[in-house]
C-alpha positions in Angstrom: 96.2 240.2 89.1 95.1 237.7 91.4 91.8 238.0 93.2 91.3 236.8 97.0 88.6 234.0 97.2 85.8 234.7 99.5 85.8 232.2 102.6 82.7 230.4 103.2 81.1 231.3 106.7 78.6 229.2 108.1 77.0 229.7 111.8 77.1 227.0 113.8 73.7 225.9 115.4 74.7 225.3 119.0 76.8 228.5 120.1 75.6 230.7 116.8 79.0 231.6 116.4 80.0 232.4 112.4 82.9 230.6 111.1 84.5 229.4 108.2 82.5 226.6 106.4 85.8 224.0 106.1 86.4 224.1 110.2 83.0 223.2 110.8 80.7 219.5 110.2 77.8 220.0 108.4 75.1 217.3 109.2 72.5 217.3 106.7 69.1 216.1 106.3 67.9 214.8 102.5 65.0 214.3 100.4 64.1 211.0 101.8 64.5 212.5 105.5 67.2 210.4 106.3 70.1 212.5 107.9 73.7 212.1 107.6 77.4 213.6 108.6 78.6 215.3 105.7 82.2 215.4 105.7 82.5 217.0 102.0 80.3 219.3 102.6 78.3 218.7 99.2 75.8 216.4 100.2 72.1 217.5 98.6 69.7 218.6 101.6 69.7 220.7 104.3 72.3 221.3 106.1 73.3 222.4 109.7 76.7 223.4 110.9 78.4 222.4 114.4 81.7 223.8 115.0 84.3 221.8 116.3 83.8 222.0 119.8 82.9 220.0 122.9 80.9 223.1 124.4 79.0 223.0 120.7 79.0 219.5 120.8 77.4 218.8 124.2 75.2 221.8 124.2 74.0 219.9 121.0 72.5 216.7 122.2 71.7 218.7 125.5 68.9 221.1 123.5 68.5 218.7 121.2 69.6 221.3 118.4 69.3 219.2 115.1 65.7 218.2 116.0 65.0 222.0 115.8 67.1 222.8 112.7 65.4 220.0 110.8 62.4 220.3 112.3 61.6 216.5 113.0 62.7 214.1 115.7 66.1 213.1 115.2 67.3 209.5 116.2 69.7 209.3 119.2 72.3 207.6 117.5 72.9 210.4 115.1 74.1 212.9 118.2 76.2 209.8 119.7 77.7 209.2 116.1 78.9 213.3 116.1 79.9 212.8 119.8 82.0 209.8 118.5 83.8 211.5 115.4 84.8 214.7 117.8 85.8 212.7 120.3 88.3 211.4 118.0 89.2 214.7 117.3 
């Protein structure tokens, strides 16, 4: 008998929404405090989810979300950089 696998959910930081982990970019912020896209989602650090969304993505930069999550300023060209890769979306 096979047993279902539990799906990952994650909330996303910009609309709070809770979805599944794969549908979702986790950016994440490391030891060294350098922070990162993390497209495998198995980066060490912390990690913050964004779902895939202009609303989510906008509202991000807008509130400056990920300088909240990580608690520490957060370079501009990190939020252009996850503007570019869902823009390509």
């Amino acid at each position: 008998m096979l047993r279902e696998r539990k799906i990952p959910m994650r909330t996303c930081i910009a609309c709070r929404e809770e979805k599944p982990k794969r549908d979702m970019l986790r950016v994440v912020k490391n030891a060294a405090g350098e922070v990162s896209l993390d497209f495998s989602g198995k980066l060490a650090g912390r990690g913050a989810y964004i779902c895939n969304s202009a609303e989510c993505v906008k509202r991000l930069r807008k509130y400056r979300l990920l300088n909240k999550a990580f608690s520490c300023e957060i370079p501009e060209k990190v939020y252009a950089r996850i503007e570019e890769e869902f823009g390509a979306k």
